[in-house]
N, C-alpha and C positions, 0 to 999 in steps of 0.2 A: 514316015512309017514308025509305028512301035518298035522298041528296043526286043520287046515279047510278042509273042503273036499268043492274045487274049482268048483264043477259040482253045489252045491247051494248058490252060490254067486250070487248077484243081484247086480248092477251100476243103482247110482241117482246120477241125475243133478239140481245143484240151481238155481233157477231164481232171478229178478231183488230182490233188498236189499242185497245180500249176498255179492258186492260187494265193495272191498277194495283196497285204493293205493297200488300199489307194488304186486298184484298178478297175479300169479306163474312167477314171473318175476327170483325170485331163480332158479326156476327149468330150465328156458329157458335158461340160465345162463352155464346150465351144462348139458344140453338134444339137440341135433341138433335136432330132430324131433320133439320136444316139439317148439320152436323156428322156424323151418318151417311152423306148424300149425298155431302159434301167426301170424307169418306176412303174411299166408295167409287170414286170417281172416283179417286183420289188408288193405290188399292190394282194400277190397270190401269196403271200409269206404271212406269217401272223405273226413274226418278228420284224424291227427296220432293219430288213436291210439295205439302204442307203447309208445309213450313219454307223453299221456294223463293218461292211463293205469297205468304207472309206477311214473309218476312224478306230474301228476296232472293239475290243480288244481282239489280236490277234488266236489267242488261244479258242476263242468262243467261233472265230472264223473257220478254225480248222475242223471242228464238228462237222460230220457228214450234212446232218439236216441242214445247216447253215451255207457248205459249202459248194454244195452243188446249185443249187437257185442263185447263188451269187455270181459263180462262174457262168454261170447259162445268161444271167446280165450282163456279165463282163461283156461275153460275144457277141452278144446280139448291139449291144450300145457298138462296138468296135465294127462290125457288119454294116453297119446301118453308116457308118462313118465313110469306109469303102465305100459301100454301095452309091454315093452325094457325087465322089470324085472319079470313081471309075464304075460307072453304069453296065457291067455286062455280065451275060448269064456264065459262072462257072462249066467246065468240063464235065465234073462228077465234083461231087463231095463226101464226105468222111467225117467221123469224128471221134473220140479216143473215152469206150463206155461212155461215161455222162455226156462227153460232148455229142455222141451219136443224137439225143437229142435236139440240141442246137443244129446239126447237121441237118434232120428231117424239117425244119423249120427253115433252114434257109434253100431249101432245094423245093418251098411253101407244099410238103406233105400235111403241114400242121399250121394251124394260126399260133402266135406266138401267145397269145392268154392259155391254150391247149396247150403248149408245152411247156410254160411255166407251171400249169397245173400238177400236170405228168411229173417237171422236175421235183416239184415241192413235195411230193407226194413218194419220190420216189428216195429222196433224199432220207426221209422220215422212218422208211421201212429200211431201209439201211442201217441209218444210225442203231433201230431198236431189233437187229437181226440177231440170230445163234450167234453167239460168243464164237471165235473165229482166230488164226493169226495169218500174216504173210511174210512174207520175205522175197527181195531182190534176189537174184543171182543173175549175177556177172561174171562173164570167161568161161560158160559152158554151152555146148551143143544140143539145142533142143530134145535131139533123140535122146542124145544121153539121160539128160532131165528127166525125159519122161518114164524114162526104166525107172531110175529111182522114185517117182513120184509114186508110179504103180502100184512098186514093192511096199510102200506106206501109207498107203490110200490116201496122197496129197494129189491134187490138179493144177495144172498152169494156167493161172488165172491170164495170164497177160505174154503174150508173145509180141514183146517191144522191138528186138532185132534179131538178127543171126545168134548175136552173144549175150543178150539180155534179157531174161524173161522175169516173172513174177509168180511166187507158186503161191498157194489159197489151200487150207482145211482147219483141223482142227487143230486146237493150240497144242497139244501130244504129240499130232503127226508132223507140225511144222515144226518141231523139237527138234524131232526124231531126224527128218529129214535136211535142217541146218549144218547137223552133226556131223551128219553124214558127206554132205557137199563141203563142210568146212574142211574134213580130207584130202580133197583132192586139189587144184589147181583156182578152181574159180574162188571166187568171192561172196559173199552169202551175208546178205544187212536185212536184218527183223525191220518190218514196219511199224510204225506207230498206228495200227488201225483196229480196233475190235472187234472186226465181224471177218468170214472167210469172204470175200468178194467174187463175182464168178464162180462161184462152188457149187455144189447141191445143198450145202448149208445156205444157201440165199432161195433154198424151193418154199421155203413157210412165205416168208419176202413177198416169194415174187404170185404167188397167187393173188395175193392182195393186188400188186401191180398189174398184173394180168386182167383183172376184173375191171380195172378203171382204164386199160389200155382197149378195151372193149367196148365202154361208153364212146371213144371218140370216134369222130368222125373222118378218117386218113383219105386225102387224095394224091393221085398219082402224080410224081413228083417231077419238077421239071427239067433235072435229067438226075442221071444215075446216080441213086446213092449207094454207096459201097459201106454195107454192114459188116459188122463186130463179127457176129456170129458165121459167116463163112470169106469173109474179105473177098466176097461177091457184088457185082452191081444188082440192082434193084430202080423198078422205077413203079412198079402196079402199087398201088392204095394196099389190097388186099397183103402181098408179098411183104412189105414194112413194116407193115401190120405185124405179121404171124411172126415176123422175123427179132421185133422188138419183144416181143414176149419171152422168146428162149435167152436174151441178151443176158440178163441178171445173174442167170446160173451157168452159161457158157462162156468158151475164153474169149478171149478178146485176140482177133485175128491179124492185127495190126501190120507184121510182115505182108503178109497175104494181102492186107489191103491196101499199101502202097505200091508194091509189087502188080497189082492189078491196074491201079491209078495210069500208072507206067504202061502200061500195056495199052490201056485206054488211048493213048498219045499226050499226058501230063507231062507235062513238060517243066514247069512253075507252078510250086504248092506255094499258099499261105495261109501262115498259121492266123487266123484269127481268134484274140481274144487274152487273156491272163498269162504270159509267161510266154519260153521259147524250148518249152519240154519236147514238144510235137519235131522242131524244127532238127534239134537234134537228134533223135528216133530218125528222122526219115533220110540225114547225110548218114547215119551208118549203115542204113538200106540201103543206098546209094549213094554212093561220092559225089557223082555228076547229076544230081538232082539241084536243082535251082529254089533256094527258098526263102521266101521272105514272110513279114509277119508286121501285123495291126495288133499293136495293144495300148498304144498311147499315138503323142498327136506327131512327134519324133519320126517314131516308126512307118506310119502312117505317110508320111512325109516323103520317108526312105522308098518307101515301094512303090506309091505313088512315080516319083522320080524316076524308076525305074522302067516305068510307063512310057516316060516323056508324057504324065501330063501333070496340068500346071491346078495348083495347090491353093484355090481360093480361100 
């Protein structure tokens, strides 16, 4: 008998930060289908990236347009990895903004050439969005947050855990409102990003997104995907659908949708794909959360292992 029992297993996907040179470039290395996925993703870009991905330059990586299509490779190449050695349908899945696409993809809402589209496309209107700032804050209580946010017309882009969230507006209000949190107890780190992410500054964005999200073709997914926008399960075509459209300019529900996971009976997340951002977010949601993670062939190994099964 499994060390786990596979029926409460849950799949998270990272979104943009989590990305790093050289990822799952091992695994693509030693996975034909891992490596089919990379360069189909890779074929919707009208940059390499393969040779961006893996060699760099790092700076040109960190670009939105750049860095999202490469993450959504990362996972799907590391997915596909899993998928060879441990054959079985996820619980629910998830995924963190960007990753949410990779998530509707591996719960097959989307063909993977569709969601590379969607990514590259969505990466693009990002990078070229209203002028925007953000900032971490760490050590404060959402409510709190959100008083202040109100009184400055800033939004919480990201609700990462109890004590950690991500606020989103204009470069003024996110001044204003650093200033302001830098008072008090918690911690408050400016991001390097130039757009409001999550905002109503991403509504020019996401029309455009909207309208290509409308060409495709969604079907009903093969089990529950627990979206951004209400850290609710979802499984109908239609529902994912409508649900990805609000994503761009709504928070990211992240508490909410582990918390859900949980309730679902998840029992064992993993993270697949670039980094172990995800993995960390979800032990401060939960202590007694069980979580492993596919980003190389190491890891892969690890959780596999964890299986009890055996690592061809």
């Amino acid at each position: 008998m499994s060390k786990f029992d596979s029926s409460k297993v849950a799949f998270v996907f990272p979104g943009q930060g989590s990305q790093v040179l050289g990822m799952a470039q091992e695994i693509c290395m030693q996975e034909p289908d891992s490596k089919n996925a990379f360069n189909l993703v890779s074929q919707e870009c009208d940059f390499d990236l393969v040779k961006l991905s893996w060699n760099g330059p790092e700076e040109a990586l960190k670009r939105t347009c750049h860095t999202q299509p490469a993450l959504l490779a990362a996972s799907a190449a590391c997915l596909q990895a899993l998928r060879r050695y441990l054959p079985i349908n996820p619980l629910c899945v998830a995924g963190h903004s960007l990753g949410e696409l990779t998530a509707l993809w591996a719960a097959e809402a989307l063909f993977l050439k569709e969601t590379a589209e969607l990514t590259v496309l969505r990466g693009q209107l990002m990078e070229n969005s209203l002028p925007g700032a953000m900032s971490a804050v760490l050590g404060m209580e959402a409510e709190k947050l959100e008083e202040i946010c109100q009184a400055l017309g800033v939004v919480i882009a990201n609700y990462n855990t109890p004590q950690q969230q991500v606020i989103s507006g204009s470069k003024q209000a996110i001044e204003k409102a650093n200033a302001q949190i830098a008072q008090t107890k918690a911690k408050v780190i400016p991001l390097q990003v130039g757009g409001a992410f999550h905002s109503a500054l991403m509504q020019e964005a996401n029309c455009k997104f909207v309208q290509a999200i409308d060409k495709v073709n969604f079907k009903d997914a093969i089990c529950p995907v627990i979206q951004n926008l209400d850290g609710q399960p979802y499984i109908k075509a239609k529902d994912l659908q409508n649900n990805l459209k609000q994503q761009m300019t709504s928070s990211v529900q992240w508490v909410k949708t582990i918390n859900k996971m949980l309730e679902l009976g998840a029992e064992v997340f993993i993270e697949i794909g670039s980094g172990k951002v995800l993995s960390g977010l979800i032990k401060k949601i939960d202590r007694s959360a069980v979580v492993l993670q596919v980003s190389d062939n190491a890891s892969l190994k690890e959780t596999l292992a964890n299986f009890e099964t055996v690592f061809a």
